[in-house]
N, C-alpha and C positions, 0 to 999 in steps of 0.2 A: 868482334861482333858489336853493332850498334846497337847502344838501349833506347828504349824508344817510350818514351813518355808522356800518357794519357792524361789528358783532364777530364771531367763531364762539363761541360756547357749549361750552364739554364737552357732549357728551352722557352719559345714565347709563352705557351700555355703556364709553364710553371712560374716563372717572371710575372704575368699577371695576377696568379691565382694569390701570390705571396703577401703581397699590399690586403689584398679583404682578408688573408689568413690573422696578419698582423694587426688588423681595425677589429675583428670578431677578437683576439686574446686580450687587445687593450678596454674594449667594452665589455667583456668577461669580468676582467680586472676592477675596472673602476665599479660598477655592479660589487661585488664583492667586497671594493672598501668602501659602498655606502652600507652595505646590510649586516658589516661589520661591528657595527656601534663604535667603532675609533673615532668619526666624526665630534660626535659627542662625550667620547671618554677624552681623546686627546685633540682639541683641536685646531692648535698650530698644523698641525697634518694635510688639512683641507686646502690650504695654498700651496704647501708644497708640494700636494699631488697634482693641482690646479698647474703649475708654473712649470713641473720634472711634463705632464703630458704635453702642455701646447708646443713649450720647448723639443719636444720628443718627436714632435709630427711635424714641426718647422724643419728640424734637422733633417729628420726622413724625406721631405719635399727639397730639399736642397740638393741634398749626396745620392738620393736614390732613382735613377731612371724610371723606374717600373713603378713607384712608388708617384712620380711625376705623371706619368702616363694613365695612370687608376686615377689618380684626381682629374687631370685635365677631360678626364671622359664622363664625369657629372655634371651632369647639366645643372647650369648656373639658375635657372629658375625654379628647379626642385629643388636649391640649398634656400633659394630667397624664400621660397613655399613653405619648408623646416621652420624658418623663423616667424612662423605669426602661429606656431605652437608656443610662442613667449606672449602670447593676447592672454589666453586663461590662467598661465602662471601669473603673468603680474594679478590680475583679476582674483588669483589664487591668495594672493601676495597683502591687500589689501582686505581683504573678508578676514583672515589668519589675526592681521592685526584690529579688525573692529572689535574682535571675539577676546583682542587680552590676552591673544597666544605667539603672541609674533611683535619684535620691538618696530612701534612706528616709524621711527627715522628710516628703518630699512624698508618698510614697506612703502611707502610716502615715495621715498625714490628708486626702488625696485620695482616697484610695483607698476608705480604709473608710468616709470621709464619703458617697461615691458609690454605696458598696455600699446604705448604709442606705437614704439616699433612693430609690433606684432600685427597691429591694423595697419603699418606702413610696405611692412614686407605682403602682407594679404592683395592689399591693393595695388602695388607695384607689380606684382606680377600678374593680378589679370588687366593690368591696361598695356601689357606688356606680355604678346603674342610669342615675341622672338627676340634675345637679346643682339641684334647688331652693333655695328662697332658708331652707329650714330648715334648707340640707345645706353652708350657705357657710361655717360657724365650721370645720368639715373640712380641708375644701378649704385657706382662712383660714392654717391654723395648719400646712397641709402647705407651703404656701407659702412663709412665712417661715420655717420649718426649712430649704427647702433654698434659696434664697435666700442666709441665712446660711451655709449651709455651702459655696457656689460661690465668696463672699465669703469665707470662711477659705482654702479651696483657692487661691483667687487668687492672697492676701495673702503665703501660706507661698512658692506659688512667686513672685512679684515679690522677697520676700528673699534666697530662694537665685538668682536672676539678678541682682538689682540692688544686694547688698547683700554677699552671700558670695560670688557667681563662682563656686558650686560647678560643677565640670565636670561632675560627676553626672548632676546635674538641665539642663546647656546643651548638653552633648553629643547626648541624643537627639532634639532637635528635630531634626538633622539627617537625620533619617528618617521617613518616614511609618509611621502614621500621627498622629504628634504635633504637626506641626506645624498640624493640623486644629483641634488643641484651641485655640490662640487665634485661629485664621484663621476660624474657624465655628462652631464647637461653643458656644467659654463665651460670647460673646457674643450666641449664639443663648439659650442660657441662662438668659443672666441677660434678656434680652429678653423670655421668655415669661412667666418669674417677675415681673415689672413690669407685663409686659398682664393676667398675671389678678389680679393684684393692683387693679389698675384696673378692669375687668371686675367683680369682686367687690365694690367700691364702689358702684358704681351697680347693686346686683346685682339691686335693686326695681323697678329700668325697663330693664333690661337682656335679659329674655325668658328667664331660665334656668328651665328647669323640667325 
């Protein structure tokens, strides 16, 4: 007698459902290590969640089809749209620090680095109907500015927690809404800035028009 041995198959429906199943648990997640108070009790923690997530969705975009296919089906100028939500944070960022509640060096360069980008990605995407592959050096070069500048903001504040202990800048995480900003927000961030960058690579087989 032949044994005859069954797999289940993903099917398409459940293949694509898996990717948003995994983006809803990991924003479940980081939600949860903001309103945790760990920010603020430990917080060396805040880059290493920063670093385990972008890390974690680079790897997923790499090894996972389905996981490739869920991203590549976001439209690239609802992610550039996402970011001129960084207009009122730096805006945010800046008022925080007039008030003596937030250290200047981070707000100085958080702040206005956010503002910029935020009015940059605003405006890039309504002088920009449709991205075509004539329209990618744009997009391209809006990318890596703010990229770069999530990377300075980063870098400024990992100093003032890891290096100066300014209470300035360790003190408000203890309240919302800051503790958002490494729980969700930068690593969401720096996250989209890497898929269109990716995205924009293969921007000729890619279907952007």
């Amino acid at each position: 007698m032949t044994n005859v041995t069954t797999r289940t198959v993903p099917t398409p429906l459940v293949a694509s459902a898996t990717p948003r199943i995994a983006f809803a648990v990991w924003l479940v997640a980081g939600i949860a290590f903001a309103m945790s108070g760990v920010v603020a009790r430990l917080p060396p923690l805040a880059p290493m969640w920063v670093a385990g997530s972008v890390a974690g969705w680079t790897l997923a975009y790499r090894r996972s089809c389905s996981v490739r296919d869920w991203a590549r089906g976001i439209d690239l100028r609802a992610i550039m749209l996402g970011h001129a939500l960084r207009l009122p944070i730096g805006a945010v960022f800046l008022y925080e620090a007039s008030q003596g509640r937030l250290a200047p060096m981070f707000a100085n360069t958080a702040g206005s680095g956010d503002i910029v980008v935020g009015a940059l990605a605003l405006a890039t995407t309504l002088a920009l109907p449709a991205i075509t592959v004539r329209r990618v050096r744009i997009v391209r070069a809006f990318t890596w500015f703010a990229l770069i500048d999530i990377c300075v903001a980063l870098g400024t504040g990992m100093y003032l927690l890891l290096v100066v202990g300014d209470p300035t800048f360790v003190v408000p995480f203890a309240r919302l809404p800051f503790p958002l900003l490494p729980g969700v927000i930068v690593p969401l961030v720096i996250t989209t800035h890497l898929l269109t960058l990716a995205r924009l690579r293969g921007s000729r087989s890619d279907g952007l028009t």
